[in-house]
C-alpha positions as CSV (number, residue, x, y, z in Angstrom):
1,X,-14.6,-14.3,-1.4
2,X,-11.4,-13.0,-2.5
3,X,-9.6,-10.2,-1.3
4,X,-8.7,-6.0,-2.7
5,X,-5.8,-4.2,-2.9
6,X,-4.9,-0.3,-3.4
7,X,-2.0,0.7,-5.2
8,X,-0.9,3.7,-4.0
9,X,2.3,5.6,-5.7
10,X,2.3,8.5,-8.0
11,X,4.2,6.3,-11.6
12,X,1.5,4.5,-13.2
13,X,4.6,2.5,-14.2
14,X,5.2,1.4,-10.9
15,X,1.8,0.3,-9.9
16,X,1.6,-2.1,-12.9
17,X,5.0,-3.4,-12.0
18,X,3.4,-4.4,-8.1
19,X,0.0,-5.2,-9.5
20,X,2.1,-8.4,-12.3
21,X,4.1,-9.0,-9.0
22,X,1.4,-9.7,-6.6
23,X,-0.1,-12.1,-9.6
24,X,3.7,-13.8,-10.1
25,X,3.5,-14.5,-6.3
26,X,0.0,-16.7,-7.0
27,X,-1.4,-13.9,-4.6
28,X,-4.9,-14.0,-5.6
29,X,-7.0,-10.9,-5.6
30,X,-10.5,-9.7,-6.9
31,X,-9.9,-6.0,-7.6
32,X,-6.6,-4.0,-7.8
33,X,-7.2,-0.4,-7.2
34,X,-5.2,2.4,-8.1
35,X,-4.1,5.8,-7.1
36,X,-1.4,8.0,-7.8
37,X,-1.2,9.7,-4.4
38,X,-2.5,10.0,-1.1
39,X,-5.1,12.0,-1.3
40,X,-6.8,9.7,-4.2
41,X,-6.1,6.9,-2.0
42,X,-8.5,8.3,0.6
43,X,-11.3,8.6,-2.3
44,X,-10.9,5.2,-3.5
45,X,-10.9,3.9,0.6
46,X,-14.2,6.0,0.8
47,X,-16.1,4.5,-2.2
48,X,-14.5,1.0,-2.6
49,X,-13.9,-2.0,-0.3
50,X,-10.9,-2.5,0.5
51,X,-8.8,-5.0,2.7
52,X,-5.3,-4.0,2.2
53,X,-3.2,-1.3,1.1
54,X,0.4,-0.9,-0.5
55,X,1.8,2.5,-0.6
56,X,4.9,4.4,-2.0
57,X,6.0,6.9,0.5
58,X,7.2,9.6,-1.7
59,X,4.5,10.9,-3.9
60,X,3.3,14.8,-4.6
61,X,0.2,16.0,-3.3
62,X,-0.4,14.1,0.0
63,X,3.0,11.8,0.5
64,X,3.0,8.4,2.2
65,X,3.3,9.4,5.6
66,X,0.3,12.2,5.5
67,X,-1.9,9.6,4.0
68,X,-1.0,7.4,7.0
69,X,-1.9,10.3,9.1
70,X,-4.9,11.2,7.3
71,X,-6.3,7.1,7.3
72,X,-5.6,6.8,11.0
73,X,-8.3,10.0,11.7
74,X,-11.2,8.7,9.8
75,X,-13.1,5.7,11.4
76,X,-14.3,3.6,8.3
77,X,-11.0,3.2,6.7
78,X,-8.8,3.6,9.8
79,X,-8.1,-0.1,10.2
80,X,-7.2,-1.1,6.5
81,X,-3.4,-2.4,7.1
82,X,-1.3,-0.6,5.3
83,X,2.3,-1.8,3.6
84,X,4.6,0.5,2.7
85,X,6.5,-0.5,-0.6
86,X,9.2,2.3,-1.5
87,X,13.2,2.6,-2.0
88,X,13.2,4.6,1.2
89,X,12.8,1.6,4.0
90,X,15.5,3.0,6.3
91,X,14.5,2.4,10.3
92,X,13.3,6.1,10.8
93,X,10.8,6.8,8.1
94,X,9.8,3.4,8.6
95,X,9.1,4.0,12.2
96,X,7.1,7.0,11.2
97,X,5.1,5.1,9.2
98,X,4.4,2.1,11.6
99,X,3.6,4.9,14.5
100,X,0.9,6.0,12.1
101,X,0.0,2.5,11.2
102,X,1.8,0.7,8.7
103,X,2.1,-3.2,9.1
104,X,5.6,-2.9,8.0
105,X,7.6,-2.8,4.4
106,X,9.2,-4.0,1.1
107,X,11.7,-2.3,-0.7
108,X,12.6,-1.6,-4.4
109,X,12.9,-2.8,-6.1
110,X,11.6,-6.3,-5.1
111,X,10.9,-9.8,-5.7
112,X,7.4,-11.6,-6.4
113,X,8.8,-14.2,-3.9
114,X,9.8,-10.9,-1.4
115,X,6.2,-10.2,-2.3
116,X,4.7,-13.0,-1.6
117,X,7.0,-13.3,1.8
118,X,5.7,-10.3,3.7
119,X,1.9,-10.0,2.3
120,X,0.8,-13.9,2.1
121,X,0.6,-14.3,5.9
122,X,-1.2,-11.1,6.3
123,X,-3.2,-12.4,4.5
């Protein structure tokens, strides 16, 4: 059974741009979801099955970092790992991130082979 993914960052642009990457890296997956901030991110976690995440950190409505906070209170969907893909990966937001959760983090802009890198053995 193959695997989903939730692309979480608020330019449409941008999610097409991680979803061709993710297929460039031979990363295989069944459904690629799609939200354009946090707080449709939860929606989608709610109603769809979902086994990892990869999120922007700045976004309006509900940022990165609120959604981490958010996932981490609500026991169905407080385990999904979360990866952080954003231009912002310096040491302290990152740290915020991975106290609320995140598995870690890519930067833009990226590689499919950076890609593939940090999300095949995950996995």
């Amino acid at each position: 059974m193959g695997k989903n993914v939730l692309l979480v960052d608020d330019s449409s642009t941008m999610r097409k741009i991680i979803g061709r990457s993710l297929r460039q890296a031979g990363i295989d997956f069944d459904n690629i979801y799609e939200a354009g901030d946090g707080l449709e991110a939860l929606e989608v976690l709610e109603s769809e099955d979902v086994d990892i995440v990869l999120s922007d950190i700045n976004m309006p409505n509900m940022d990165g970092i609120s959604f981490l906070k958010e996932k981490s209170t609500r026991e169905g969907i407080k385990d999904i790992p979360v990866l952080m893909i954003s231009t912002e990966t310096g040491e302290d937001i990152i740290g915020e991130a991975k106290s609320y959760g995140a598995i870690g983090a890519i930067k833009k802009p990226f590689t499919p082979d950076k890609v593939n890198e940090v999300l095949g053995p995950l996995l």
